[in-house]
C-alpha positions in Angstrom: -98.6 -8.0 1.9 -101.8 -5.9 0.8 -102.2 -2.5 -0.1 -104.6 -2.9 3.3 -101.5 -3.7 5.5 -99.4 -0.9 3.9 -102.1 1.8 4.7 -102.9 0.3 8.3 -98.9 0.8 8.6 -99.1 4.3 7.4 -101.8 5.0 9.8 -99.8 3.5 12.9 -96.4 5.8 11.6 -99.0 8.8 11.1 -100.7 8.5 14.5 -97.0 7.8 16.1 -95.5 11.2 14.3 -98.8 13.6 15.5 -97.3 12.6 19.2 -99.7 9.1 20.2 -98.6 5.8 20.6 -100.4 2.4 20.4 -100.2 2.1 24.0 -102.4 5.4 24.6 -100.0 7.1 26.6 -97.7 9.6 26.2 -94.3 7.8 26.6 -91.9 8.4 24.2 -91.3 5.5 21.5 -88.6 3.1 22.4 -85.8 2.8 19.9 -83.3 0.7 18.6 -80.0 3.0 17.6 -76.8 1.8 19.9 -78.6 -1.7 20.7 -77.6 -4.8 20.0 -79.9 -7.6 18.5 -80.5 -11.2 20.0 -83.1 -14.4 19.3 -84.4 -15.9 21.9 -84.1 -19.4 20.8 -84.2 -21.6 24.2 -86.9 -23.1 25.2 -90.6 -21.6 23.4 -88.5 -18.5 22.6 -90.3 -15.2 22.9 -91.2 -11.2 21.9 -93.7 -8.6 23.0 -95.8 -6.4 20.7 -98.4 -4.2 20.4 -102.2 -5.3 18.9 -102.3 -2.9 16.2 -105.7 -4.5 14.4 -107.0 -6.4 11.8 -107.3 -6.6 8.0 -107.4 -9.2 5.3 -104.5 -10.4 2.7 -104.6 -12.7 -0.5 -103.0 -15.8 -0.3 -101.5 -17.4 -3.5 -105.0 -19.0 -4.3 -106.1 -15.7 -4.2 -108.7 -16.8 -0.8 -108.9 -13.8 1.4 -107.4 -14.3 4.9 -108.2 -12.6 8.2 -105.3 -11.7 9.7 -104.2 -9.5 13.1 -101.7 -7.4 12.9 -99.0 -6.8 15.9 -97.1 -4.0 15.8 -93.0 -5.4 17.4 -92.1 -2.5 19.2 -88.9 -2.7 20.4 -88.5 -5.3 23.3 -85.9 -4.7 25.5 -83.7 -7.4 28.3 -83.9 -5.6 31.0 -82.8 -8.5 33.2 -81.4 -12.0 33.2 -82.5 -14.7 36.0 -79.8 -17.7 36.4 -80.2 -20.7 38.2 -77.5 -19.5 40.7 -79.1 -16.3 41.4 -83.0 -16.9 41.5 -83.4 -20.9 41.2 -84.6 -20.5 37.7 -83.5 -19.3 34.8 -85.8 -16.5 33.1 -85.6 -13.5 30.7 -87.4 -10.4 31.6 -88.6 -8.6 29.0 -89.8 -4.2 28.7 -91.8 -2.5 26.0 -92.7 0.6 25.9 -90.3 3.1 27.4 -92.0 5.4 30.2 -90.9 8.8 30.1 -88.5 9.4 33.7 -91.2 11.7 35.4 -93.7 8.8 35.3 -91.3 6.0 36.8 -90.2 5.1 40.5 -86.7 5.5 41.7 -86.6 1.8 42.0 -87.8 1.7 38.4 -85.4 4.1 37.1 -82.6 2.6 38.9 -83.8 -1.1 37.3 -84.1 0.0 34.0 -80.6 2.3 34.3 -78.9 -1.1 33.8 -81.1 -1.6 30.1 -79.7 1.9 29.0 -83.2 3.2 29.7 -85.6 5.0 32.3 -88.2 2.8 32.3 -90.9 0.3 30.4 -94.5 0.4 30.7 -94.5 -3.2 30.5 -92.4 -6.0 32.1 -92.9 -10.0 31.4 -90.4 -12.7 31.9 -89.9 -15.3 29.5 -89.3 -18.9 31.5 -86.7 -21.2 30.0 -85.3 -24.5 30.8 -82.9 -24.9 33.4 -80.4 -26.4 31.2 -81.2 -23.8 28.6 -77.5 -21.7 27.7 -77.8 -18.0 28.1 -74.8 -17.3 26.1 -75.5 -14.4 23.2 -77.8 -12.7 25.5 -77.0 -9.9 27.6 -79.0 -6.5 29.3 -80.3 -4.4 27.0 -80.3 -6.2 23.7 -83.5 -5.8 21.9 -85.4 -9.0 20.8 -85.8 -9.6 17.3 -88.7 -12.5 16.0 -85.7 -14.4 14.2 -86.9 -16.9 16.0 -90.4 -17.5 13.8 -91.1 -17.6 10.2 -94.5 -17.6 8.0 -95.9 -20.7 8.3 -95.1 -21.5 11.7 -97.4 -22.2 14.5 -97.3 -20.0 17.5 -99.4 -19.6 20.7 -100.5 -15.7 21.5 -101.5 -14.3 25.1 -103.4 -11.6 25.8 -105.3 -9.2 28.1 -109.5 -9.7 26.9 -111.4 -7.0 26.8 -112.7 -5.8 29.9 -117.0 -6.0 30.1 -117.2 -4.5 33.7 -119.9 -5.6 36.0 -122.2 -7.9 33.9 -124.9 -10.2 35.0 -125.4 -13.9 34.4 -127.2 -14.4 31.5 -123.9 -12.7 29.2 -121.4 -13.7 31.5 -122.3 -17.1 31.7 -124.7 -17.7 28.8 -128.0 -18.4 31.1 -131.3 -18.4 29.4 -132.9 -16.1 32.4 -136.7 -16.6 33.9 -140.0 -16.6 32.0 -140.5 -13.7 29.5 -144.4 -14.3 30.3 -146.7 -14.4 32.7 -145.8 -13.6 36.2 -142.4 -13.1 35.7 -142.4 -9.8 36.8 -138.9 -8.1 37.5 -137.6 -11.7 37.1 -136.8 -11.9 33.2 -133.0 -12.0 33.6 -132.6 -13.0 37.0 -130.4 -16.3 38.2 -133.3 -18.4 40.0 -132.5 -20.6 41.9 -128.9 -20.1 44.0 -129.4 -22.3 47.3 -131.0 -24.8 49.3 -133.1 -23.6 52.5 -131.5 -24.1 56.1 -129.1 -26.6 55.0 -126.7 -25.8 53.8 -128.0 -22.2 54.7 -125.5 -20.6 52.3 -124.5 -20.5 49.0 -121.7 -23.3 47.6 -118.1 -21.7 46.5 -117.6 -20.8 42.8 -121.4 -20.4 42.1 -122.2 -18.8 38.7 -123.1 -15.4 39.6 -123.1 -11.7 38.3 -119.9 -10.2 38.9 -116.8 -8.9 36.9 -116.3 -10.1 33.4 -113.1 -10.0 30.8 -109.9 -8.2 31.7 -108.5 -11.7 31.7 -105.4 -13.4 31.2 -106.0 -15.3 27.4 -103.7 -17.7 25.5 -104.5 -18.9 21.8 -103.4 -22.1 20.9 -101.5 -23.0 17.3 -102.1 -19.9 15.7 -100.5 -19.8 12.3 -97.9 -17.3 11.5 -99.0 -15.7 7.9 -96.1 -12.7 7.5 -93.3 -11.5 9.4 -92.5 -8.1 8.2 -89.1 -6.7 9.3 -88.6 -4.1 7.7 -91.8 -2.1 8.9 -91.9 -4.6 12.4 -95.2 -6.6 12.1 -96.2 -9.4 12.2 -99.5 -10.7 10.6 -101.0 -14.1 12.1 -104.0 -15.8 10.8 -107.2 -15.2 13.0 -108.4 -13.0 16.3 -106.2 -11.8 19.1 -107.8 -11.6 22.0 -108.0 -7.9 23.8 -108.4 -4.1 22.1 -106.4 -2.5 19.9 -102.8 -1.4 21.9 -102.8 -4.4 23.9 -99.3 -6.0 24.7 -99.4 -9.3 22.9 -97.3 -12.4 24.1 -95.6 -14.5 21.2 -93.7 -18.1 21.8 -93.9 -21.1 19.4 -96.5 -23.3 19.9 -95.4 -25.6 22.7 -97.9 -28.2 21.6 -96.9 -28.3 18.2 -93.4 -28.5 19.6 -94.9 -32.2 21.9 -96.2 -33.4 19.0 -93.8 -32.9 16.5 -90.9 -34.9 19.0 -94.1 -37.9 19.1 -93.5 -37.7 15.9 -97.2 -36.5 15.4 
């Protein structure tokens, strides 16, 4: 790894110690000490972590790379679906422990069963029905055993949110006449109707309106460094959202089709 990735880690630890987190809040950092490890190896697998930025290494050609780096904070089971129970067969997932003050009596009483008082974040990995659950158990933190450098992965994230943004950079439309007689009309839409008939605008017309804040996946994203010792992992590329967004990790599930086509 490069001396870039070691000081971005030293920053993280730095910023953790002064009393911060990457989540911005002031929950207290989860932690490992009298937990059990498991891999989640049915199905895509799965781990949560934390966008913690980018940087660039050196590959062995000595090309520069640009990498993100996610920061696996400590995922915790917290709960374990079966076919019997709920008709599926899930594993749901916290990061982040909330501090007791800031959680629910429901929450705390959910969570109790974990060993803690309560996550910040919750997500459920799916798995097959036919997938075995043995090995796993509440409370066992998630480890990324389950992936190695070179693999291909598929990341999901929260994009950034833009707010209330108008059509031209929310949908890329070129606007009205910058000229003559195209007064107050630069940016506008035009044209968003007939007259009479239909006498209304159609359903799922590009308008202005709310933009980002949205649910993103990224598709075969390649897995450059998995560093457990300091918990990061480095994959090639973006990640979409801002820095201290919770990050979604599984293994590529088209890779996965077309490496049983024999592709």
């Amino acid at each position: 790894m490069s001396e870039n990735v070691e000081n971005a880690s030293e920053n993280r630890q730095d910023k953790n110690t002064n009393g911060t987190n990457t989540s911005g809040t002031e929950a207290t950092p989860a932690t490992t000490q009298g937990r059990s490890h498991a891999v989640l190896t049915q199905g895509l697998g799965g781990i949560l972590g934390v966008k913690a930025g980018m940087t660039q290494v050196f590959n062995e050609d000595g090309l520069s790379m640009a990498v993100t780096v996610i920061d696996l904070k400590p995922s915790v089971i917290t709960q374990i679906k079966t076919n019997k129970d709920n008709d599926y067969q899930a594993i749901q997932v916290g990061i982040i422990n909330k501090n007791a003050k800031h959680t629910s009596l429901s929450e705390r009483g959910h969570a109790k069963k974990a060993g803690a008082t309560g996550f910040y974040h919750y997500q459920e990995f799916r798995l097959p029905k036919d997938a075995s659950l043995d090995g796993l158990a509440v409370g066992q933190v998630l480890t990324s055993d389950f992936i190695k450098a070179g693999d291909l992965v598929d990341v999901s994230s929260r994009s950034k949110g833009k707010g209330f943004q108008g059509g031209m950079k929310r949908y890329n439309m070129s606007g009205g006449h910058k000229t003559h007689g195209a007064s107050l009309s630069h940016r506008s839409l035009g044209s968003i109707g007939n007259r009479a008939d239909p006498g209304r605008c159609f359903k799922n017309k590009k308008m202005p309106g709310h933009m980002g804040h949205e649910k993103i996946s990224v598709q075969n994203v390649q897995v450059v460094k998995v560093d457990k010792d300091k918990g990061l992992l480095l994959v090639n590329g973006s990640v979409p959202g801002s820095r201290s967004t919770i990050v979604s990790i599984r293994k590529a599930v088209k890779a996965i089709k077309n490496k049983g086509n024999g592709g």
